[in-house]
C-alpha positions as CSV (number, residue, x, y, z in Angstrom):
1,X,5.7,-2.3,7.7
2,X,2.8,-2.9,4.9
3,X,1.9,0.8,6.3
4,X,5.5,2.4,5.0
5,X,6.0,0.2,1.7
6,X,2.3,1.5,1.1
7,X,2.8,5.5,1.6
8,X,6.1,5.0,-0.2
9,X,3.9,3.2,-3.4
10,X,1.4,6.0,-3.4
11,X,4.1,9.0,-3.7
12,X,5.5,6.7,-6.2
13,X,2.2,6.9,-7.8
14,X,1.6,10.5,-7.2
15,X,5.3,11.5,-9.8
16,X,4.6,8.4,-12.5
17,X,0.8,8.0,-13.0
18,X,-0.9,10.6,-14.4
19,X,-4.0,13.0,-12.6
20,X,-7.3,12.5,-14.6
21,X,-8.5,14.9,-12.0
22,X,-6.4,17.7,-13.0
23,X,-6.6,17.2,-16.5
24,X,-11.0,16.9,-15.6
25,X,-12.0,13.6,-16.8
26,X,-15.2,12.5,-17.3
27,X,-15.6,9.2,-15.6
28,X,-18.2,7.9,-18.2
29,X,-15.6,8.5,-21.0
30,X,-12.7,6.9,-19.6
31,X,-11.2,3.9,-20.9
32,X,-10.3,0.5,-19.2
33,X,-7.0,1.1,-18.8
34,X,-7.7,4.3,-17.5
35,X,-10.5,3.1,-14.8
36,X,-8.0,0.5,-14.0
37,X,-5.7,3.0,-13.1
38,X,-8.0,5.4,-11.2
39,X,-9.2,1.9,-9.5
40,X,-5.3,1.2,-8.4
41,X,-4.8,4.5,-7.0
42,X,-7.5,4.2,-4.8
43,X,-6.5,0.7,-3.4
44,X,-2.9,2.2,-2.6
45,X,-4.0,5.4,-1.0
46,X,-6.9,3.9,0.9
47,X,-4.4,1.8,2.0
48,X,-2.1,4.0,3.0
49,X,-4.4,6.2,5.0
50,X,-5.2,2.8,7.1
């Protein structure tokens, strides 16, 4: 169950939150916000490779 509502988050993720890999961000420049967004993406797809 956690598995499914986790793969479903991370597509949700994946077409609303933008890639800061794509658009090549440096990691030292980022913002807050923007670590804390790179930080939650990681939580849901770690997650939902589990």
């Amino acid at each position: 169950m956690k598995h499914n509502f986790f793969k479903l988050l991370a597509k949700l993720n994946k077409l609303v939150l933008p890639s800061y890999s794509k658009q090549e961000l440096d990691l030292s420049k980022a913002s807050k916000f923007q670590m804390a967004l790179i930080g939650w993406r990681v939580f849901v797809t770690k997650r939902a490779l589990d």
